[in-house]
C-alpha positions as semicolon CSV with decimal commas, in nm:
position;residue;x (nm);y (nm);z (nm)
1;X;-8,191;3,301;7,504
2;X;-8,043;3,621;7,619
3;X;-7,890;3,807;7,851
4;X;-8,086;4,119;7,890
5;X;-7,952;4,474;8,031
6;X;-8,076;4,532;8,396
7;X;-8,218;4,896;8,447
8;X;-8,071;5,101;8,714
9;X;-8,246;5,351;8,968
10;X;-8,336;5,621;8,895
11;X;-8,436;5,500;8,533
12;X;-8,837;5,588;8,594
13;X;-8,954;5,266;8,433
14;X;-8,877;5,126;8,816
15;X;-9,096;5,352;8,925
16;X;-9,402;5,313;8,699
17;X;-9,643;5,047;8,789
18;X;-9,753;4,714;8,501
19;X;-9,963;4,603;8,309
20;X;-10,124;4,252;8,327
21;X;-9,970;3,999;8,128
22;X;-10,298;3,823;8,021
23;X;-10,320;3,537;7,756
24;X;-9,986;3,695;7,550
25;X;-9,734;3,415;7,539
26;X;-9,409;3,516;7,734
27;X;-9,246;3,263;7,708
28;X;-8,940;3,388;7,568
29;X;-8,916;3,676;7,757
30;X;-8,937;3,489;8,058
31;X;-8,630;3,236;7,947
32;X;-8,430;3,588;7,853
33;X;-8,491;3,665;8,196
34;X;-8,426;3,351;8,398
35;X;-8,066;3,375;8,209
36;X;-7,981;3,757;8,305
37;X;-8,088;3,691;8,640
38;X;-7,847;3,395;8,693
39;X;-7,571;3,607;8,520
40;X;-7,642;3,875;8,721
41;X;-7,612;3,683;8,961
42;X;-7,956;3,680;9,107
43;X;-8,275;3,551;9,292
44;X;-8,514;3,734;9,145
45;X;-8,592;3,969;8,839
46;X;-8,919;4,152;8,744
47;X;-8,963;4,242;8,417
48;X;-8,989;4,588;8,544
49;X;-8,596;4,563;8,576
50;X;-8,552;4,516;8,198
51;X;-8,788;4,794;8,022
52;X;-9,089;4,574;8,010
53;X;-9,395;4,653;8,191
54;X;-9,573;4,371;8,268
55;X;-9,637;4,184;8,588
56;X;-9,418;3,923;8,543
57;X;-9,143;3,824;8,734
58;X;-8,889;3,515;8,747
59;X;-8,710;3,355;9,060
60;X;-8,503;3,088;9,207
61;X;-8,428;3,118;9,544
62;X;-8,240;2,747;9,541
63;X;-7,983;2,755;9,330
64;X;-7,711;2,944;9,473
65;X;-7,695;2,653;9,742
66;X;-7,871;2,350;9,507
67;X;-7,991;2,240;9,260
68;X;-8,200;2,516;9,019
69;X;-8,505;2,578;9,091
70;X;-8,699;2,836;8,869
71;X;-9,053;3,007;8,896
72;X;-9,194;3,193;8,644
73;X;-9,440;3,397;8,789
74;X;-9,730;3,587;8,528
75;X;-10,000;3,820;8,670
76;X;-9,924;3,712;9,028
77;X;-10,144;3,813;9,339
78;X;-10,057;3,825;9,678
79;X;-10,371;3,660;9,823
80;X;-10,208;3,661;10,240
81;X;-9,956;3,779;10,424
82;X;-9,864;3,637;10,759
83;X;-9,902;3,880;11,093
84;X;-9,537;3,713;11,114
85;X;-9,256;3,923;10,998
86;X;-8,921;3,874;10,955
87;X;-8,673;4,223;10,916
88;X;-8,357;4,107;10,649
89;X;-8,071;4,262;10,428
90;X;-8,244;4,289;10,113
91;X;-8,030;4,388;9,774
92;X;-8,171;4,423;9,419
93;X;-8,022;4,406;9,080
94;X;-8,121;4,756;8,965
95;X;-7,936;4,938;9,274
96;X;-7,637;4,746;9,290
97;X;-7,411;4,793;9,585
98;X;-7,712;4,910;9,819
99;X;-7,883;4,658;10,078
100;X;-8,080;4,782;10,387
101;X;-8,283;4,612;10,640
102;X;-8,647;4,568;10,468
103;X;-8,979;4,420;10,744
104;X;-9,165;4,183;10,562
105;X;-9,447;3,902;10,632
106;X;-9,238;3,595;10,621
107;X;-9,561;3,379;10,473
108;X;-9,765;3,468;10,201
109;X;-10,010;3,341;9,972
110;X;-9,996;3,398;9,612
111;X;-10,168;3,317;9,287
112;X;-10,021;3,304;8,984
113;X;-9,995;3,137;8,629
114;X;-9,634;2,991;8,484
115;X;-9,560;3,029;8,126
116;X;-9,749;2,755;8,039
117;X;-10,119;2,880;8,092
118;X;-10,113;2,651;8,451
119;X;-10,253;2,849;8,742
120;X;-10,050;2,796;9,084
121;X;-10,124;2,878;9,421
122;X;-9,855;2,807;9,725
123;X;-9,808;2,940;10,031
124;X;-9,420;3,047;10,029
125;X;-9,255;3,065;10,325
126;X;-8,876;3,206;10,427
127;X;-8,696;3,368;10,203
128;X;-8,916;3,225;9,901
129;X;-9,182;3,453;10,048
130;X;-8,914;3,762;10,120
131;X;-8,807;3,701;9,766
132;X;-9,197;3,714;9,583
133;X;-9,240;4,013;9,772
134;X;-8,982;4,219;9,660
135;X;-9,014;4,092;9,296
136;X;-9,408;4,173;9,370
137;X;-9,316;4,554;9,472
138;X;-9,144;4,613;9,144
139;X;-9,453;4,506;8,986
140;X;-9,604;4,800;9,134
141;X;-9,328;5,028;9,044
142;X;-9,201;5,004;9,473
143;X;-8,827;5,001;9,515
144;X;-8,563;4,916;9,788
145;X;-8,583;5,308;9,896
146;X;-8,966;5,311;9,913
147;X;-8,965;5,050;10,169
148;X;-8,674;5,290;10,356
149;X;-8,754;5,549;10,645
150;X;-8,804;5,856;10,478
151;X;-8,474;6,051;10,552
152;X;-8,269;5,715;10,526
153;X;-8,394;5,680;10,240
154;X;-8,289;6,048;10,127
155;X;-7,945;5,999;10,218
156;X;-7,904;5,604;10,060
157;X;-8,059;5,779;9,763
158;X;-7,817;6,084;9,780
159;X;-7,476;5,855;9,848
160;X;-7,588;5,614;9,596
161;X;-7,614;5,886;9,295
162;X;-7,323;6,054;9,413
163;X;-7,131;5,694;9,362
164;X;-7,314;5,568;9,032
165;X;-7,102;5,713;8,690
166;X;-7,348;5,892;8,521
């Protein structure tokens, strides 16, 4: 296993949506990625975030208070979302330093299949559900600042550049 550089905004591979994983075995990619996000140290990664585009993402929302708790999460769909909806301070690996308030359903039901071929689907609730979404939006090449007001969004974007070395 590796630890895998994280792309940071504006690298346009954030911004480009994936490709299904299908029957290719990602196994190993998925283990790379379960170790940079816990060095990073994260809840979530898509693969998005490392150069690869395919709809695959990995997360653990329990282990920064637990005992681990990984998903690996291959060609996942959001089946439902609750009418319920929770507004948080989300963060994400590939624009470090930046968290804003983000609205999202705080129930949703999703399909997906592990890296073992077994096909899951769970109705995650809390942060679990917060957390698959925002993995889920880098799938389809959505960001932190895409889910931003437009001209907050303009000046996050603005201050963030002006701070990141180039």
């Amino acid at each position: 296993m590796a630890v895998l550089p994280i792309l940071r905004w504006p690298d346009p591979r954030l911004a480009t949506p994936c490709a299904p994983v299908g029957a290719e075995d990602v196994s190993l990619l998925a283990a790379d990625m379960l170790e940079t996000m816990y060095a990073a140290p994260g809840r979530g990664l898509a693969a998005p975030q490392i150069g690869v585009l395919k709809r695959l993402f990995v997360m653990d929302v329990a282990w920064k208070g637990g005992l681990p708790a990984p998903r690996v999460v291959i060609d996942p769909q959001i089946l439902w979302r609750s009418d319920d909806t929770a507004t948080g301070s989300e963060g994400c690996l590939s624009i470090p330093g930046i968290t804003t308030d983000i609205t999202r359903a705080t129930q949703i039901r999703m399909a997906w299949t592990d890296q073992n071929g077994q096909l899951h689907e769970e109705i995650l609730t809390g942060f679990a559900a917060i957390c698959a979404q925002h993995e889920y939006d880098h799938l389809d090449g959505v960001v932190t600042f895409d889910r931003m007001a437009p001209d907050l969004s303009a000046a996050v974007q603005a201050a963030y550049l002006d701070q990141t070395p180039t």
